[in-house]
C-alpha positions in Angstrom: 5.6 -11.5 -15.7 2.3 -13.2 -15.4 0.7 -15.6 -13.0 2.9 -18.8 -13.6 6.0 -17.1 -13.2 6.3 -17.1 -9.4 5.5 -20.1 -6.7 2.3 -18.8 -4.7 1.9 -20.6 -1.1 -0.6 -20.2 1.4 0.7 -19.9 5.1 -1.0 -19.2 8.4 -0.1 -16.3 10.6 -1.5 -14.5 13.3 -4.8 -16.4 12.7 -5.2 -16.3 9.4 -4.1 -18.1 5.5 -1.9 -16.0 3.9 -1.2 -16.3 0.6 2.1 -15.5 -0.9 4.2 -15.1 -3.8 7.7 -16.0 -3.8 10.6 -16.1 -6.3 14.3 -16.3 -5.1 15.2 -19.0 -2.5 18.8 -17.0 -1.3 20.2 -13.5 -0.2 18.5 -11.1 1.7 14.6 -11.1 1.8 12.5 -8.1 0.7 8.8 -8.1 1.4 6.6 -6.2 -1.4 3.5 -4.8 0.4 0.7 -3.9 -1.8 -2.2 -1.2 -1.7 -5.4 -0.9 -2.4 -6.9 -1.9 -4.6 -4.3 -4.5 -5.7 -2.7 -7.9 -4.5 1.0 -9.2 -5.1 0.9 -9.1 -8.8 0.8 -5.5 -8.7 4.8 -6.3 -8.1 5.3 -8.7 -10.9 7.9 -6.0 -12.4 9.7 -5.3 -9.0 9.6 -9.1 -8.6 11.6 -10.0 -11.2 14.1 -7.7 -10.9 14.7 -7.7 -7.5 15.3 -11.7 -7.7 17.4 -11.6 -10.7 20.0 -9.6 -8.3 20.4 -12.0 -6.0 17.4 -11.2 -3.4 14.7 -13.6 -2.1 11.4 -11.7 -2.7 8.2 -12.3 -1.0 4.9 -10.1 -1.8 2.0 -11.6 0.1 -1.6 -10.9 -0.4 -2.3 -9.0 2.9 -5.4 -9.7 5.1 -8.4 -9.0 2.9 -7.0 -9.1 -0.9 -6.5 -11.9 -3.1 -6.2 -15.3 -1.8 -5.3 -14.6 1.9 -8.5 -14.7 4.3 -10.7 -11.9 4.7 -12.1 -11.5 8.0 -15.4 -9.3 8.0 -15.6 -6.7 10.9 -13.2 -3.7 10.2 -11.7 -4.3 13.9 -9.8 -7.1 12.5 -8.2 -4.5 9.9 -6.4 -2.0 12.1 -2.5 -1.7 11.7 -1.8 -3.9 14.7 -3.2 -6.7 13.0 -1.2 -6.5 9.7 1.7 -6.0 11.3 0.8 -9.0 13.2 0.6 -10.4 10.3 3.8 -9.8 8.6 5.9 -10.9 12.1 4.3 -14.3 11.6 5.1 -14.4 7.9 8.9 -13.5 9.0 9.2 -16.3 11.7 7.4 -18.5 9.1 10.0 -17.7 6.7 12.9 -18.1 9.1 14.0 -14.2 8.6 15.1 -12.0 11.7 15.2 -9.0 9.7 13.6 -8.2 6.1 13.7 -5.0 3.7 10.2 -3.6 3.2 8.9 -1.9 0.4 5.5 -0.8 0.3 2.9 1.2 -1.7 0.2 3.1 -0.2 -1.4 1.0 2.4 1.4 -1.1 1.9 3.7 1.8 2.7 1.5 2.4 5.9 2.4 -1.0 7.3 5.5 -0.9 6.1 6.4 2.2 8.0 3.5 1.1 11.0 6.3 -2.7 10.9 8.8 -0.2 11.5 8.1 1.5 14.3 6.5 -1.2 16.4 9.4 -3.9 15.7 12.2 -1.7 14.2 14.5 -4.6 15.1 12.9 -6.8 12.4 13.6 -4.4 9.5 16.5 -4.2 7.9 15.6 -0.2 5.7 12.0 0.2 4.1 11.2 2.3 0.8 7.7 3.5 0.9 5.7 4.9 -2.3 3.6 7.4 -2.4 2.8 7.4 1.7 5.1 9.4 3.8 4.9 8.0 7.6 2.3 10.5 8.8 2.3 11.8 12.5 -0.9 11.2 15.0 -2.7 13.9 15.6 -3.5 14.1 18.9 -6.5 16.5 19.7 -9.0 14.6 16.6 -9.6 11.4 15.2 -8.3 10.5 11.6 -11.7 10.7 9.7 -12.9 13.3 11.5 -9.8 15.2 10.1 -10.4 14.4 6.8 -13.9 15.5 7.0 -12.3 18.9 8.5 -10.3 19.1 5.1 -12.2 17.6 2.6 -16.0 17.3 3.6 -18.6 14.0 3.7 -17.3 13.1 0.2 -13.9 12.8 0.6 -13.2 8.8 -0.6 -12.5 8.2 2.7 -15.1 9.7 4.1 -17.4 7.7 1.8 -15.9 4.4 2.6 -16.5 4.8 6.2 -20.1 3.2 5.9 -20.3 -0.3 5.9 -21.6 -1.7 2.3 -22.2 2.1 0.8 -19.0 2.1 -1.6 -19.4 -1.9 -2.2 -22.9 -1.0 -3.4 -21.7 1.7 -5.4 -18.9 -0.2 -6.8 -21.4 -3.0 -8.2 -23.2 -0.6 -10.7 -19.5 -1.4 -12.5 -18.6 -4.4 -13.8 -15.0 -5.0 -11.7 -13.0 -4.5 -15.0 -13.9 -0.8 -14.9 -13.8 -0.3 -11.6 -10.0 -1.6 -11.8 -9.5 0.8 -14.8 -11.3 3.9 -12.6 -8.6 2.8 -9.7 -5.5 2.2 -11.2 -5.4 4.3 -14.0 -6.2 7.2 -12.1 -4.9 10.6 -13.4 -6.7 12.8 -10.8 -3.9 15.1 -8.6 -6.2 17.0 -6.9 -7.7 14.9 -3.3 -10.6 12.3 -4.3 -13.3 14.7 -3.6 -16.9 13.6 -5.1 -19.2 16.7 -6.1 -22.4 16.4 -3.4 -24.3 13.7 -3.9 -22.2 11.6 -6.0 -20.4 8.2 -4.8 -16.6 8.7 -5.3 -16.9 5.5 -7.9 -19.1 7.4 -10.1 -16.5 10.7 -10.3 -13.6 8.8 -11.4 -13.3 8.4 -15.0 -13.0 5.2 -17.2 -10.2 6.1 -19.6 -10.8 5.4 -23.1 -7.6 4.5 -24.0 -4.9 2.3 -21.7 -1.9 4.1 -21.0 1.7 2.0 -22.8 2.6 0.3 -18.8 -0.4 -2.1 -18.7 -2.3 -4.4 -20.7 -5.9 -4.9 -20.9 -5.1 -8.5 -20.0 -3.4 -7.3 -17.0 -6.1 -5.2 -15.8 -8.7 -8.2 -16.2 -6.4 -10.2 -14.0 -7.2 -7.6 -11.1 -10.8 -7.8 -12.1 -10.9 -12.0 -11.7 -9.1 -11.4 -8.5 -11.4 -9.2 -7.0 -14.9 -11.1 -8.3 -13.5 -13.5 -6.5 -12.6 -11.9 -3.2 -14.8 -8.8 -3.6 -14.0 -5.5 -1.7 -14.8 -5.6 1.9 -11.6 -6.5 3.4 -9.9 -3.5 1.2 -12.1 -1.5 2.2 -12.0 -2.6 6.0 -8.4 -0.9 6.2 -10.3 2.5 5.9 -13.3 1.9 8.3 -10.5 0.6 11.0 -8.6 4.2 10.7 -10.3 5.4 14.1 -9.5 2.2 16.0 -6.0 2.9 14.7 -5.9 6.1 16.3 -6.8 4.8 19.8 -5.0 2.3 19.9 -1.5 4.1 18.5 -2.2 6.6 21.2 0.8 5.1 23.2 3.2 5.5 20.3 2.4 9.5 20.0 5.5 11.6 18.9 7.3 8.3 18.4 10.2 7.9 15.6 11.2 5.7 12.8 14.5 4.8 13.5 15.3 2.3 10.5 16.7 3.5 7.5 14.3 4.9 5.1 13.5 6.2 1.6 10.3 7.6 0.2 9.4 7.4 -3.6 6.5 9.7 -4.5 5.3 10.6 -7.8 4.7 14.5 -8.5 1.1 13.9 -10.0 0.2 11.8 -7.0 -2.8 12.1 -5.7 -2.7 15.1 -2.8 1.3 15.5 -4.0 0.8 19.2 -5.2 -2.7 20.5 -3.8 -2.7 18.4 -1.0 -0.8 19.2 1.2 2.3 15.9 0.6 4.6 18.1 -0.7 4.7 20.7 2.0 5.1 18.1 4.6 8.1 16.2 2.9 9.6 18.9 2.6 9.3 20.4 5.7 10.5 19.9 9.2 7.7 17.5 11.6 8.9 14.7 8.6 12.6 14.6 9.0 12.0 15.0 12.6 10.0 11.8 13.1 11.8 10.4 10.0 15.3 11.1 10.7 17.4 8.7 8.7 15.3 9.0 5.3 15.8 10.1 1.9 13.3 11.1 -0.6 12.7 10.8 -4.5 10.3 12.7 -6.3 9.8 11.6 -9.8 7.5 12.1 -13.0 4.6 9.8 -12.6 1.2 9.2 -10.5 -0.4 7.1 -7.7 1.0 3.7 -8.9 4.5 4.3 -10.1 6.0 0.8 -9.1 3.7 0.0 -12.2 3.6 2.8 -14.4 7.8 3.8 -14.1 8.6 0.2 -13.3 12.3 0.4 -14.5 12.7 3.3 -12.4 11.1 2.4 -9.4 13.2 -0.6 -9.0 16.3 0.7 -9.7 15.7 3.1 -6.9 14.8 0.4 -4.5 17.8 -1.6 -5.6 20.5 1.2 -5.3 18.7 1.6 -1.8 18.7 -1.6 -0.3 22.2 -2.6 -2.0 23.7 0.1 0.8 22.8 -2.2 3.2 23.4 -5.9 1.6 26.2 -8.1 0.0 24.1 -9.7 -2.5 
């Protein structure tokens, strides 16, 4: 699938112009939440598949990518606001209840949609982002810095314009290629001194699940819309954590399954693995499954037959299609 082969809309919600991609006008809706650093078409496979069994599929740009608005302070970022976001795409639609299914920080408002309007959401699969727990003695980057040091990437992308700069030493075709085809399964730690853009490599040779026309469509999309508002979603991670201080301990309640790749970044030596396996996730995750299969960070892209034949078989225990 390319471009042409969905209708793209722009609507406003909670402030903003969203812009969405649609395909499938009856049966049950599924919303397809992206990561970073992508937009919708990093769905086009699930897309397709999930519409030609009968489901209406909508996979917006969120706030900050693509062709949705991009607001400019990192307050406007934090997972109150996206989930704001998705209620007014929802009532826009005319949809009481959705599936979600979303990949890495698409996974964190899918799960974030969850628990703060559980009766809109019908089951959600997340990839690669298990619902993590708020810690309640330290703030989020200041736990990372704990674990990982000042050059963790997320340590690095909490200054405003540092990784921006950083990223425009590249021209925005190889920093999609440094992204998406990343192979790393240890955490995205720079050596000292070194911007986190600089340490990822630029493979020689494109693995067989993209094109190198696909990968300049991401690099059109983001000349255009830069990477502020991605990276926003990072630098709003403490605000997050004051502000979810009421929800602490809380549940997800609505069905769930998590997809993870076992050469995912942090799967194996960081710490993922441990957790879904262990006890504090199925506690605050009760009603969830998980599927560990052979791939990396972006597997709805790289296994894309797989990947949506688990979220099929999953959301088809819950529909008449």
């Amino acid at each position: 699938m390319m471009m042409g082969e969905v209708n793209q809309r722009r609507i406003k919600t909670n402030g903003i112009w969203m812009n969405i991609a649609e395909k499938g006008t009856n049966g049950p809706l599924v919303l397809l939440l992206h990561g970073f650093p992508e937009f919708w078409f990093s769905w086009r496979h699930q897309i397709t598949h999930l519409a030609n069994h009968g489901y209406r599929v909508v996979a917006p740009d969120l706030r900050g990518y693509g062709d949705s608005d991009s607001p400019l302070t990192p307050s406007s970022y934090t997972v109150f606001h996206i989930v704001g976001d998705l209620i007014g795409l929802l009532d826009h639609l005319g949809e009481q209840q959705a599936f979600v299914v979303g990949s890495d920080w698409g996974g964190v408002a899918a799960w974030y949609l969850s628990l703060l309007r559980p009766d809109r959401v019908k089951a959600l699969v997340s990839l690669s982002v298990p619902f993590a727990p708020r810690l309640a003695t330290i703030k989020t980057t200041q736990s990372f810095k704990q674990m990982f040091g000042d050059d963790f990437y997320i340590s690095q992308f909490q200054q405003s314009g540092r990784a921006e700069r950083a990223f425009a030493r590249y021209d925005y075709l190889t920093v999609m290629k440094k992204f998406l085809l990343i192979k790393k399964a240890d955490p995205l730690v720079a050596p000292p001194g070194m911007e986190i853009i600089d340490y990822l490599e630029t493979p020689s040779l494109l693995p067989p699940w993209i094109t190198e026309e696909e990968l300049q469509v991401y690099a059109d999309k983001f000349e255009e819309s830069g990477f502020t508002g991605p990276l926003n979603y990072y630098r709003a991670m403490d605000l997050n954590w004051e502000l979810l201080a009421p929800w602490q301990g809380s549940k997800i309640t609505v069905p769930a399954k998590l997809i993870v790749g076992d050469k995912d970044i942090g799967f194996e030596f960081g710490g993922t693995k441990e957790y879904i396996q262990g006890g504090i996730f199925k506690r605050l995750v009760p009603n969830n499954e998980v599927v560990v299969i052979d791939g990396h960070h972006f597997i709805h892209q790289e296994k894309a037959q797989q990947v949506s034949q688990e979220i099929l078989s999953f959301l088809s225990k819950f529909s008449v299609t």
